[in-house]
The first five atom37 places (N, CA, C, CB, O) and aatype in JSON, in Angstrom:
{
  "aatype": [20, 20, 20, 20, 20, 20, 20, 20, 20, 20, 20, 20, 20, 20, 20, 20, 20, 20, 20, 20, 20, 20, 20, 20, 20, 20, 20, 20, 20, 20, 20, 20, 20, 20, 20, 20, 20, 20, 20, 20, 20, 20, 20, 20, 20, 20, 20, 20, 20, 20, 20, 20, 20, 20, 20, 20, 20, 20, 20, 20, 20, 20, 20, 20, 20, 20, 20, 20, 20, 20, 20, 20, 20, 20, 20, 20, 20, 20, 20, 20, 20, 20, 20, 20, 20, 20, 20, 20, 20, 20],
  "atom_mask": [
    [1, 1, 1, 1, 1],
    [1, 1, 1, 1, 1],
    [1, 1, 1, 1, 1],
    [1, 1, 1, 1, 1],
    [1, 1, 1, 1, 1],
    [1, 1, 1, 1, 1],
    [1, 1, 1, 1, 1],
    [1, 1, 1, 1, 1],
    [1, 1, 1, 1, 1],
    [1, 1, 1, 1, 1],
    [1, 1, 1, 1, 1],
    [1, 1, 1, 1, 1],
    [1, 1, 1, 1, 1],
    [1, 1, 1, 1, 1],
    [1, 1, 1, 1, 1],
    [1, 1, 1, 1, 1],
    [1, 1, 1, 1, 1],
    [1, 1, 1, 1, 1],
    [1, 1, 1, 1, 1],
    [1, 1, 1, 1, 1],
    [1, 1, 1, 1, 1],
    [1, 1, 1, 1, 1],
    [1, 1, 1, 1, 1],
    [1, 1, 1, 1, 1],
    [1, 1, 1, 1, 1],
    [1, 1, 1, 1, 1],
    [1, 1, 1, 1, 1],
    [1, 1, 1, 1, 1],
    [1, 1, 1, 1, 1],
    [1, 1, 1, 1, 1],
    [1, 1, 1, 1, 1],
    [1, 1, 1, 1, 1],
    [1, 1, 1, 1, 1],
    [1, 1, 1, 1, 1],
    [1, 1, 1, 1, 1],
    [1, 1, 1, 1, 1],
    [1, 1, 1, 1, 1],
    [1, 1, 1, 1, 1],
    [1, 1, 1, 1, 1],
    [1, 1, 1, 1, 1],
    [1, 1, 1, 1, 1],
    [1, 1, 1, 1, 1],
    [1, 1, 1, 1, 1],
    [1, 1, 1, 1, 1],
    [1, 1, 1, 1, 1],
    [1, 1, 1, 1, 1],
    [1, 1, 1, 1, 1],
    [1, 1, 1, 1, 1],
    [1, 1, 1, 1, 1],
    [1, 1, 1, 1, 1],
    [1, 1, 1, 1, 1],
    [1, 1, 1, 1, 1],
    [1, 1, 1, 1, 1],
    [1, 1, 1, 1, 1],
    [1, 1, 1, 1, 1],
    [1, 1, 1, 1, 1],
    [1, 1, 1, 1, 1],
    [1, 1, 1, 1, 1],
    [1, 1, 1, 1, 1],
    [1, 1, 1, 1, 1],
    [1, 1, 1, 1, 1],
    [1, 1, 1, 1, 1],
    [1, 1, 1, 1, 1],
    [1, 1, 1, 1, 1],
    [1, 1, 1, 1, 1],
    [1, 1, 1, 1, 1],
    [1, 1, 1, 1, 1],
    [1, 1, 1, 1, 1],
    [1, 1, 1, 1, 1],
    [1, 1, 1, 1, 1],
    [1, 1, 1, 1, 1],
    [1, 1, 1, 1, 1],
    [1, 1, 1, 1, 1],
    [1, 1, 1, 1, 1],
    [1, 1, 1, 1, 1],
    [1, 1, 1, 1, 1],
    [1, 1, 1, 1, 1],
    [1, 1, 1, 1, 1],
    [1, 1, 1, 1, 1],
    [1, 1, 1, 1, 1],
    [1, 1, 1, 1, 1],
    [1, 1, 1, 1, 1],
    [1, 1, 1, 1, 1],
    [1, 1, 1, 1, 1],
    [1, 1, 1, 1, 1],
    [1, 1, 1, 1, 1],
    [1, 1, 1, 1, 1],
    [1, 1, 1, 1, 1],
    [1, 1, 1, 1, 1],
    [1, 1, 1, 1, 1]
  ],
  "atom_positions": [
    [[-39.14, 33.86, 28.69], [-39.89, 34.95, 29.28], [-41.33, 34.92, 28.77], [-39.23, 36.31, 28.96], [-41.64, 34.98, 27.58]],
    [[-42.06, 34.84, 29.65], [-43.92, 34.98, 29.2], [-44.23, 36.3, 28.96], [-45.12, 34.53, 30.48], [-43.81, 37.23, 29.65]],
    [[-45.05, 36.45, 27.89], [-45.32, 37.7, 27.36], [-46.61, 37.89, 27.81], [-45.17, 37.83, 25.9], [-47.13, 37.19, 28.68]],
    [[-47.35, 39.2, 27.01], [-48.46, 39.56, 28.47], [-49.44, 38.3, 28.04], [-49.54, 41.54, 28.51], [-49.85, 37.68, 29.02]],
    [[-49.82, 37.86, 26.96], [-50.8, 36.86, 26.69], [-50.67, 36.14, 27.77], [-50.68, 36.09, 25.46], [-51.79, 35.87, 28.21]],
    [[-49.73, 35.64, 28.48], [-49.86, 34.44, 28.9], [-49.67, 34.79, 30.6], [-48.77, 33.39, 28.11], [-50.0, 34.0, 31.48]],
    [[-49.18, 35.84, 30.79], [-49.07, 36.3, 31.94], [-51.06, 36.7, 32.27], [-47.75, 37.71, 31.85], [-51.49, 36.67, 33.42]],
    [[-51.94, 37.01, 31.14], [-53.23, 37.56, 31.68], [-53.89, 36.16, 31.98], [-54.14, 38.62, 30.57], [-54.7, 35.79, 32.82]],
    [[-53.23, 35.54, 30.98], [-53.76, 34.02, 30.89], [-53.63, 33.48, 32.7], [-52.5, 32.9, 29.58], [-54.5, 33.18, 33.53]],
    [[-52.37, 33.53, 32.74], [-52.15, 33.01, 34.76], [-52.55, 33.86, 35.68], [-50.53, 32.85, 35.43], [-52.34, 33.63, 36.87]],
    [[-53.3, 35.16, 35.2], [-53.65, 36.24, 35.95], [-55.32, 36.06, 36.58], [-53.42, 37.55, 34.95], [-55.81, 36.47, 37.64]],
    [[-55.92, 35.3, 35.47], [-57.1, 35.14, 34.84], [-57.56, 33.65, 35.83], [-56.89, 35.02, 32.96], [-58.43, 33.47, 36.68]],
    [[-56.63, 32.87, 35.31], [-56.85, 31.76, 35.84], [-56.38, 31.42, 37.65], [-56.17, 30.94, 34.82], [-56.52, 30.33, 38.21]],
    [[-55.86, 32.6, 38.23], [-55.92, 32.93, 39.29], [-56.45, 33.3, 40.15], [-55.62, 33.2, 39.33], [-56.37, 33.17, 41.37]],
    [[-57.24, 34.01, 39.21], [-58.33, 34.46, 39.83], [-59.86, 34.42, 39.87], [-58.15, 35.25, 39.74], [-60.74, 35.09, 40.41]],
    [[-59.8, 33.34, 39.05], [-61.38, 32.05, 38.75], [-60.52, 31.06, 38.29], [-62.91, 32.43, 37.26], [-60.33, 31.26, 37.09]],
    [[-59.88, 30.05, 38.71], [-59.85, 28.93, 38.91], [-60.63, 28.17, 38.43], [-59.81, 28.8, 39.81], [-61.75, 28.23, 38.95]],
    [[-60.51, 27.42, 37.59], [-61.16, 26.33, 35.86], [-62.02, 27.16, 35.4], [-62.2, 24.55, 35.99], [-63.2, 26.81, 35.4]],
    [[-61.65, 28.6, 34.84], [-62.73, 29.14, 34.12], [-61.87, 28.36, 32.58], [-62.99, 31.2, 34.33], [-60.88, 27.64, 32.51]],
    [[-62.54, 28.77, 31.79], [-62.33, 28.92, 30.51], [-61.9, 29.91, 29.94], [-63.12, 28.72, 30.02], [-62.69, 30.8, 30.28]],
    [[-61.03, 30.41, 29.17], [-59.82, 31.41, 28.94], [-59.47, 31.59, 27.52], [-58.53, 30.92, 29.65], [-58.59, 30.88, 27.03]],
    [[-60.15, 32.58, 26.72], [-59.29, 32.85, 25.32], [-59.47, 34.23, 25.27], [-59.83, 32.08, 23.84], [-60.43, 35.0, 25.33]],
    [[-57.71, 34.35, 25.07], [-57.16, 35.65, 24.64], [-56.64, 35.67, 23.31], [-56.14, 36.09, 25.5], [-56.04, 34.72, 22.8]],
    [[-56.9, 36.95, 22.67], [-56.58, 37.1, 21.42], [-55.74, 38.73, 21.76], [-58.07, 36.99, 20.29], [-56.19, 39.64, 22.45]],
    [[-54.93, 38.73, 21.31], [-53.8, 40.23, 20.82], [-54.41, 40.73, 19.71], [-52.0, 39.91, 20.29], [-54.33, 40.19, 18.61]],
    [[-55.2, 42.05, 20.0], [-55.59, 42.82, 18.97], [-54.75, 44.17, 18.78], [-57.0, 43.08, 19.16], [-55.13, 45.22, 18.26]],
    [[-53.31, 43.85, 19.42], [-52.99, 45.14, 19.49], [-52.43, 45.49, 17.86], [-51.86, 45.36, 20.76], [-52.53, 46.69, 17.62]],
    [[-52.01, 44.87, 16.98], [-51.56, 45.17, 15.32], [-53.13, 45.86, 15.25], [-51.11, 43.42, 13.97], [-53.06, 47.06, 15.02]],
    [[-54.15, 45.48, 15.36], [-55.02, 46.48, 14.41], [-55.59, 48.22, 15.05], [-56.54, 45.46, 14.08], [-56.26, 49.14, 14.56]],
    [[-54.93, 47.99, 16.3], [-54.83, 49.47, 16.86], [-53.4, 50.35, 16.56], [-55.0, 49.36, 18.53], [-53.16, 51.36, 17.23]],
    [[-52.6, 49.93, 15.62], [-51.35, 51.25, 15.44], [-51.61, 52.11, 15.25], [-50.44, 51.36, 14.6], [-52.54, 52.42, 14.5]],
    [[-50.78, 52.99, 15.97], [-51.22, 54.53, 15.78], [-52.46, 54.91, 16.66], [-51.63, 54.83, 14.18], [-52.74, 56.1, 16.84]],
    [[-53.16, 53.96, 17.17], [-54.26, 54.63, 18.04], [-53.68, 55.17, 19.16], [-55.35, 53.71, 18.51], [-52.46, 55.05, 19.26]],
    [[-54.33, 55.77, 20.06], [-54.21, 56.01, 21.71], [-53.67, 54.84, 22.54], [-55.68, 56.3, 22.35], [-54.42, 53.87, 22.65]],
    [[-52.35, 54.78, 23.2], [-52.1, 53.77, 24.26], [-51.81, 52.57, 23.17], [-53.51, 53.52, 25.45], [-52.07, 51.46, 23.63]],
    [[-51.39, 52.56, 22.02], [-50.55, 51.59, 20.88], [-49.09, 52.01, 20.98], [-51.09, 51.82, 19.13], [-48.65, 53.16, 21.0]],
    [[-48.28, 50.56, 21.06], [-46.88, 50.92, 21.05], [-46.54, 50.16, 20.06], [-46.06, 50.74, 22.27], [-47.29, 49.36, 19.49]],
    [[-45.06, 50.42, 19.73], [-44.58, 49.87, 18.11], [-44.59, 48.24, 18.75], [-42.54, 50.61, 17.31], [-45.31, 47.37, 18.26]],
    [[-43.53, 47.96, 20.11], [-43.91, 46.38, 19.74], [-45.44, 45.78, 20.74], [-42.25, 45.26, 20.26], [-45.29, 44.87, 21.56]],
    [[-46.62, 46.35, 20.54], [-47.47, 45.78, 20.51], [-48.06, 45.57, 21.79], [-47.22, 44.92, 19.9], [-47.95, 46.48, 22.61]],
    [[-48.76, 44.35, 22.16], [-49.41, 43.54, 23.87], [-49.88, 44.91, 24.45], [-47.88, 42.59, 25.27], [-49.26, 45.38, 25.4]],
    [[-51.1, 45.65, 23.85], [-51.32, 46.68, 24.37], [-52.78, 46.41, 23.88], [-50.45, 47.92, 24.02], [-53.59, 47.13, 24.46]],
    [[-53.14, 45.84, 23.26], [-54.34, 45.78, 23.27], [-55.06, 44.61, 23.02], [-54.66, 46.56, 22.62], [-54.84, 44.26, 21.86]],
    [[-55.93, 43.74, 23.71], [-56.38, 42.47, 23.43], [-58.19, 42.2, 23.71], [-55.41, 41.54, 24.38], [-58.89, 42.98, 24.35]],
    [[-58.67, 40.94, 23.07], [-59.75, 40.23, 23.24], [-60.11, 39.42, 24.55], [-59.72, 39.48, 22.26], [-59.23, 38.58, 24.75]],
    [[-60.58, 39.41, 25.0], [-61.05, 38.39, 26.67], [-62.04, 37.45, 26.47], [-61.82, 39.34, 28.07], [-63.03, 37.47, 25.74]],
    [[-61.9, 37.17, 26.74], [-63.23, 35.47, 26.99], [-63.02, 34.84, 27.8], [-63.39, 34.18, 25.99], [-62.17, 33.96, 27.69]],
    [[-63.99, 35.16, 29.4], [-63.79, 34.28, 30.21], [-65.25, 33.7, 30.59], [-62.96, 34.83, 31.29], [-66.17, 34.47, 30.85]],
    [[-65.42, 32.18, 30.61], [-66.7, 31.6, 31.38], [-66.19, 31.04, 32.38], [-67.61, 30.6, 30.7], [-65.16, 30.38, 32.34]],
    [[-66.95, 31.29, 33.48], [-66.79, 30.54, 34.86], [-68.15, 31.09, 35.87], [-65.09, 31.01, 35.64], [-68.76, 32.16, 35.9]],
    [[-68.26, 30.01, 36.54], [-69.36, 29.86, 37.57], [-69.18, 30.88, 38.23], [-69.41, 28.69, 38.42], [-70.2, 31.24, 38.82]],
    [[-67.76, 31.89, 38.48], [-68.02, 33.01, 38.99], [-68.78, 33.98, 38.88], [-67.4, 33.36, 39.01], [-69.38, 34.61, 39.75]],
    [[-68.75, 34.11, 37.66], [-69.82, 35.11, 37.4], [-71.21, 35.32, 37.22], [-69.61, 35.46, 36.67], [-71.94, 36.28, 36.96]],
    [[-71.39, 33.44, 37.58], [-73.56, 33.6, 38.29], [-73.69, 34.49, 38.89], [-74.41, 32.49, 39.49], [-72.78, 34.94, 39.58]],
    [[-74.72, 34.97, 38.81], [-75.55, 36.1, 39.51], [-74.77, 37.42, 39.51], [-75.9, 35.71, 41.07], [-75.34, 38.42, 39.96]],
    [[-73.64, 37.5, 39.08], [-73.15, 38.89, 38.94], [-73.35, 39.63, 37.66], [-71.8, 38.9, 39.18], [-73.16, 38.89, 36.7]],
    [[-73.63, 40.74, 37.37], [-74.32, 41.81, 36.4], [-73.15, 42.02, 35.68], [-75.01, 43.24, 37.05], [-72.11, 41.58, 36.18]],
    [[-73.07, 42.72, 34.41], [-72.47, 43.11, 33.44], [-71.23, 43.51, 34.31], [-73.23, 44.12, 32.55], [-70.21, 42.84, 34.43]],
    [[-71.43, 44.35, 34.72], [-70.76, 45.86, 35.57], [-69.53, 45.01, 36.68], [-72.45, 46.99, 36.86], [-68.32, 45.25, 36.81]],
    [[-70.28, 44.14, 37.27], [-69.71, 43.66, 38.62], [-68.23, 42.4, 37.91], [-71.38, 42.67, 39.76], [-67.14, 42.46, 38.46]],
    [[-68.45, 41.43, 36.76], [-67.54, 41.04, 36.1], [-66.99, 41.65, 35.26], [-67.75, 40.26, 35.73], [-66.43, 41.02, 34.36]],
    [[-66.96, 42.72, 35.28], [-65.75, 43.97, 34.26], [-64.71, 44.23, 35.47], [-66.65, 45.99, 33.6], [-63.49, 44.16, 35.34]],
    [[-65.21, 44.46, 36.31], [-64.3, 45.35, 37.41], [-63.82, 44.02, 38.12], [-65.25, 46.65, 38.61], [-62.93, 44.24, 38.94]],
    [[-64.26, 42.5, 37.99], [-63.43, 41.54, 38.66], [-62.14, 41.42, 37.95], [-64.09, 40.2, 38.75], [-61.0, 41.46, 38.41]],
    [[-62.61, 41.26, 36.57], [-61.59, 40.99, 35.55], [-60.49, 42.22, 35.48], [-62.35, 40.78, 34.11], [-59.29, 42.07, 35.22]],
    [[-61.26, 43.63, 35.8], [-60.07, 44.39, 35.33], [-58.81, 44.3, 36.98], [-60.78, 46.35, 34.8], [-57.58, 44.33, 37.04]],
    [[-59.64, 44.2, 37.81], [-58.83, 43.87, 39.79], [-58.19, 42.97, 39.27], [-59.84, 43.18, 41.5], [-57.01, 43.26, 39.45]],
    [[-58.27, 41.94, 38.66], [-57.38, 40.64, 38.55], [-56.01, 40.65, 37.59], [-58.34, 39.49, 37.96], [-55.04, 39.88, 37.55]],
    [[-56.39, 41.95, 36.8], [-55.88, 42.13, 35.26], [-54.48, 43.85, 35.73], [-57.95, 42.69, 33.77], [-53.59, 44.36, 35.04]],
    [[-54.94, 44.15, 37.03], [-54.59, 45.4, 37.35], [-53.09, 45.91, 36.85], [-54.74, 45.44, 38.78], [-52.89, 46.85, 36.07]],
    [[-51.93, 44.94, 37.6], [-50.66, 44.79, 37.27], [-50.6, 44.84, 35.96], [-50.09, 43.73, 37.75], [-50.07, 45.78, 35.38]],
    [[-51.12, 43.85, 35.36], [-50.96, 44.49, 33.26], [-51.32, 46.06, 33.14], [-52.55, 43.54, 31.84], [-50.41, 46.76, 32.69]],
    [[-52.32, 46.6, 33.43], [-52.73, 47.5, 33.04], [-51.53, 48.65, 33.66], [-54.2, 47.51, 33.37], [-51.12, 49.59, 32.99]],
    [[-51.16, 48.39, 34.86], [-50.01, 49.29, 35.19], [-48.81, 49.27, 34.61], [-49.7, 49.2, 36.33], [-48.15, 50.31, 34.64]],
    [[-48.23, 48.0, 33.91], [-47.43, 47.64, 33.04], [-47.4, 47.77, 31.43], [-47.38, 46.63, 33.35], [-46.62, 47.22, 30.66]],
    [[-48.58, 48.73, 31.08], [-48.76, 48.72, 29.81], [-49.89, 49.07, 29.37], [-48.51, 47.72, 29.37], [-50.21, 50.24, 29.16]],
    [[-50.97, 47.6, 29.11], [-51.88, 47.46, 28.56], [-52.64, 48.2, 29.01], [-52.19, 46.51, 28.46], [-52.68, 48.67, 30.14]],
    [[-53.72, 48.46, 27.6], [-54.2, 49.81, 27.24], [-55.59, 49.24, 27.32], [-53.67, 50.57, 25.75], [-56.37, 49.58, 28.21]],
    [[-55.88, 48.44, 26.44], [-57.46, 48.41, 26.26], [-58.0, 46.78, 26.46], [-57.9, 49.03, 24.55], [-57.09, 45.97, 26.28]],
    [[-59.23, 46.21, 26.78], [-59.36, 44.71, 26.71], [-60.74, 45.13, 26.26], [-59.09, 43.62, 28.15], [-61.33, 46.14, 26.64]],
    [[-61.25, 44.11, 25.29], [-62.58, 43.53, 24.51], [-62.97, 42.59, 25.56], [-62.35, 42.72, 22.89], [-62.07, 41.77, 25.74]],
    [[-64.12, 42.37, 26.41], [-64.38, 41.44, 27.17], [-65.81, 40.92, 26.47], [-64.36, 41.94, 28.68], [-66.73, 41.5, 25.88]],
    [[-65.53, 39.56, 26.82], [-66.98, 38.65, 26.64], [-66.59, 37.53, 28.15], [-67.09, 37.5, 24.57], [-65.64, 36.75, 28.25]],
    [[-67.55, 37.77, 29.05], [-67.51, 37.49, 30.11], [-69.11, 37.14, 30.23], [-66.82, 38.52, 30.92], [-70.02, 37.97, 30.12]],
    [[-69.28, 35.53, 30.5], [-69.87, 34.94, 30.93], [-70.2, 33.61, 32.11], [-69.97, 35.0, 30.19], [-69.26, 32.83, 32.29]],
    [[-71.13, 33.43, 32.68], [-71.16, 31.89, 32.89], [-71.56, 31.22, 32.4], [-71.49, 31.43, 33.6], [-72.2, 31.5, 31.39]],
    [[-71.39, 29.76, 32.88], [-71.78, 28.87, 31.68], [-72.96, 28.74, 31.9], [-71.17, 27.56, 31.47], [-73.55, 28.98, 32.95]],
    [[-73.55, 28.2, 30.54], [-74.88, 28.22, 30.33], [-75.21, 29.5, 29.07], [-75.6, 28.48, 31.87], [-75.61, 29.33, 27.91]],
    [[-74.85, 30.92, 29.88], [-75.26, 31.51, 28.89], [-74.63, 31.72, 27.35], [-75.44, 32.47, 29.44], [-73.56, 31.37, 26.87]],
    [[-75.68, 32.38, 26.86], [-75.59, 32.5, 25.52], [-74.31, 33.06, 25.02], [-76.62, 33.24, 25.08], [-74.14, 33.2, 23.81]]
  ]
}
Protein backbone atom coordinates (compact mmCIF):
# COMPACT_ATOMS: atom_id res chain seq x y z
CA UNK A 1 0.00 0.00 0.00
CA UNK A 2 1.51 3.60 -0.96
CA UNK A 3 1.39 5.99 1.69
CA UNK A 4 0.59 9.67 1.13
CA UNK A 5 4.40 10.48 0.29
CA UNK A 6 4.26 8.66 -2.59
CA UNK A 7 0.76 8.92 -3.60
CA UNK A 8 1.61 13.18 -3.74
CA UNK A 9 4.69 12.04 -5.37
CA UNK A 10 2.27 10.32 -8.51
CA UNK A 11 -0.10 13.16 -7.89
CA UNK A 12 2.62 15.70 -8.58
CA UNK A 13 4.15 14.01 -11.29
CA UNK A 14 0.80 13.86 -12.98
CA UNK A 15 0.32 16.72 -13.12
CA UNK A 16 3.74 18.31 -14.50
CA UNK A 17 5.17 15.56 -16.08
CA UNK A 18 9.36 15.42 -15.63
CA UNK A 19 9.17 18.01 -13.04
CA UNK A 20 11.50 17.39 -10.32
CA UNK A 21 9.93 16.20 -7.00
CA UNK A 22 11.10 16.21 -3.25
CA UNK A 23 8.88 15.53 -0.51
CA UNK A 24 9.77 15.52 2.95
CA UNK A 25 7.03 14.41 5.98
CA UNK A 26 7.15 17.08 8.47
CA UNK A 27 4.30 15.82 10.12
CA UNK A 28 6.45 14.37 13.68
CA UNK A 29 7.43 18.01 14.26
CA UNK A 30 3.77 19.29 14.21
CA UNK A 31 2.22 16.91 17.25
CA UNK A 32 -0.24 18.28 18.96
CA UNK A 33 -0.66 21.14 16.51
CA UNK A 34 -3.96 21.88 14.54
CA UNK A 35 -4.89 19.10 11.82
CA UNK A 36 -1.81 16.59 13.50
CA UNK A 37 -2.82 13.03 13.93
CA UNK A 38 -1.07 10.36 16.15
CA UNK A 39 -0.03 8.28 13.01
CA UNK A 40 1.19 11.23 11.14
CA UNK A 41 1.23 12.10 6.75
CA UNK A 42 -0.49 15.24 7.73
CA UNK A 43 1.94 17.49 7.26
CA UNK A 44 4.80 17.83 4.65
CA UNK A 45 7.66 19.83 2.60
CA UNK A 46 7.16 20.32 -1.45
CA UNK A 47 9.72 20.97 -3.98
CA UNK A 48 8.64 21.08 -7.30
CA UNK A 49 10.76 22.53 -10.53
CA UNK A 50 9.25 22.30 -13.83
CA UNK A 51 8.91 24.40 -16.96
CA UNK A 52 5.39 24.68 -15.84
CA UNK A 53 5.67 27.16 -13.85
CA UNK A 54 7.49 29.86 -16.39
CA UNK A 55 5.76 32.82 -16.36
CA UNK A 56 3.37 31.90 -13.65
CA UNK A 57 3.48 34.13 -10.28
CA UNK A 58 3.84 32.93 -6.78
CA UNK A 59 0.00 32.73 -6.33
CA UNK A 60 -0.88 30.94 -9.69
CA UNK A 61 1.70 27.72 -8.76
CA UNK A 62 0.26 27.35 -5.16
CA UNK A 63 -3.23 26.81 -6.36
CA UNK A 64 -1.80 24.38 -9.35
CA UNK A 65 -0.10 22.36 -6.83
CA UNK A 66 -2.80 22.52 -4.25
CA UNK A 67 -5.79 21.37 -7.64
CA UNK A 68 -3.35 18.57 -8.23
CA UNK A 69 -2.78 17.76 -4.45
CA UNK A 70 -6.80 18.16 -3.78
CA UNK A 71 -7.78 14.38 -3.06
CA UNK A 72 -4.89 14.33 -0.25
CA UNK A 73 -6.11 17.25 1.24
CA UNK A 74 -9.70 15.71 1.36
CA UNK A 75 -8.16 12.58 2.70
CA UNK A 76 -6.30 14.10 5.45
CA UNK A 77 -3.51 16.27 4.85
CA UNK A 78 -3.38 19.34 6.64
CA UNK A 79 -0.60 21.58 5.72
CA UNK A 80 2.28 21.64 2.71
CA UNK A 81 5.68 23.89 2.85
CA UNK A 82 6.02 24.68 -0.88
CA UNK A 83 9.19 25.73 -2.81
CA UNK A 84 7.92 25.84 -6.28
CA UNK A 85 9.97 26.84 -9.03
CA UNK A 86 11.23 26.72 -12.66
CA UNK A 87 14.26 25.86 -13.69
CA UNK A 88 16.71 28.28 -13.84
CA UNK A 89 15.57 30.03 -10.90
CA UNK A 90 17.20 30.61 -7.82
Amino acid sequence: MENRADRVRTALLAAFPGAEVAIRDDSHRHAGHAGARPEGETHYAVRVVTPAFGGMNRVARSRAVHAALAAEFDAGMHALQLELRAPGEG
